[in-house]
Structures are given as structure tokens and as C-alpha cells.
C-alpha angles and dihedrals in degrees: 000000000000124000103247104217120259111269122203118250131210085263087064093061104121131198097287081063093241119134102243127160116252093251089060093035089053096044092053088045083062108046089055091057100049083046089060108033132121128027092302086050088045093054097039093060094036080058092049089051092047084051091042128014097029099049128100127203113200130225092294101053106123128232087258099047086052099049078049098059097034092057085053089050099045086048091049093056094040086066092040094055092045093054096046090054102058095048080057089054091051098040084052099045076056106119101234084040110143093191129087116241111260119232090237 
């Protein structure tokens, strides 16, 4: 009998909100924060959040201007959740460790 492929469950939803199996989840978790490690990572997404999440548009900012801004923000947390799950993951896989691993 053949070995039908993993598919991803509603459990395996990230932070991006799209269904992908751990393996995958953890790999991209990852990858962000490789991307933004070390003091140039640390200044590049300091720089994204100063451009994003800490900005603030007045009463006369336009719908467009908004969505804009909201699509910056969303990708800006979508990094900051994946790095800060992997350093969860890492922090867990820590002998010593008292917490359980996380699936993501």
C-alpha cells in the first residue's frame, strides 16, 4: 500500500494563515530568522516596523493609503511571529528546557 503524502490540518495553519504541514512551518520559521539575525537583521526589521507598525496615518489618509499600510503591517508581523517561533522552538529543544516543544 502506498504512503499518501502529509497534508496540512487546520492545526498547521501559521501565522500567514496558510495550511502548511510542520516540517514546512518550521523550515520558514527558520528562514526568517536566519534572514534577520544578527545586529544588520536586527536593524533592517527595526527599520520595517518604523515604516509599518509604528507609523501612524492622520484623518486624511486615503483607503488606499490604509490597505497599504495594513498589508506592510500584516507582513511585518508575519516575520515577527515566525521568528519568534522559532526561537521558541529552540529555546524548547534546550535540555533543561521545562516547556513542551510547540508544533510550529
Amino acid at each position: 500500500m502506498a504512503v499518501s503524502p502529509q497534508r496540512p490540518t487546520p492545526r498547521d495553519v501559521g501565522p500567514d494563515g496558510i495550511p502548511r504541514i510542520g516540517d514546512e512551518q518550521r523550515r520558514l520559521n527558520e528562514l526568517m530568522a536566519v534572514t534577520f539575525k544578527g545586529e544588520a537583521g536586527k536593524a533592517a526589521l527595526d527599520y520595517l516596523r518604523s515604516i509599518s507598525i509604528e507609523r501612524v496615518c492622520g484623518p486624511g489618509a486615503s483607503d488606499a493609503e490604509l490597505r497599504h499600510l495594513e498589508g506592510m503591517r500584516y507582513l511585518v508581523g508575519v516575520i515577527s511571529q515566525r521568528i519568534a517561533a522559532h526561537h521558541r522552538r529552540m529555546n524548547d529543544a534546550r535540555p533543561g528546557s521545562e516547556h513542551t516543544t510547540r508544533p510550529v
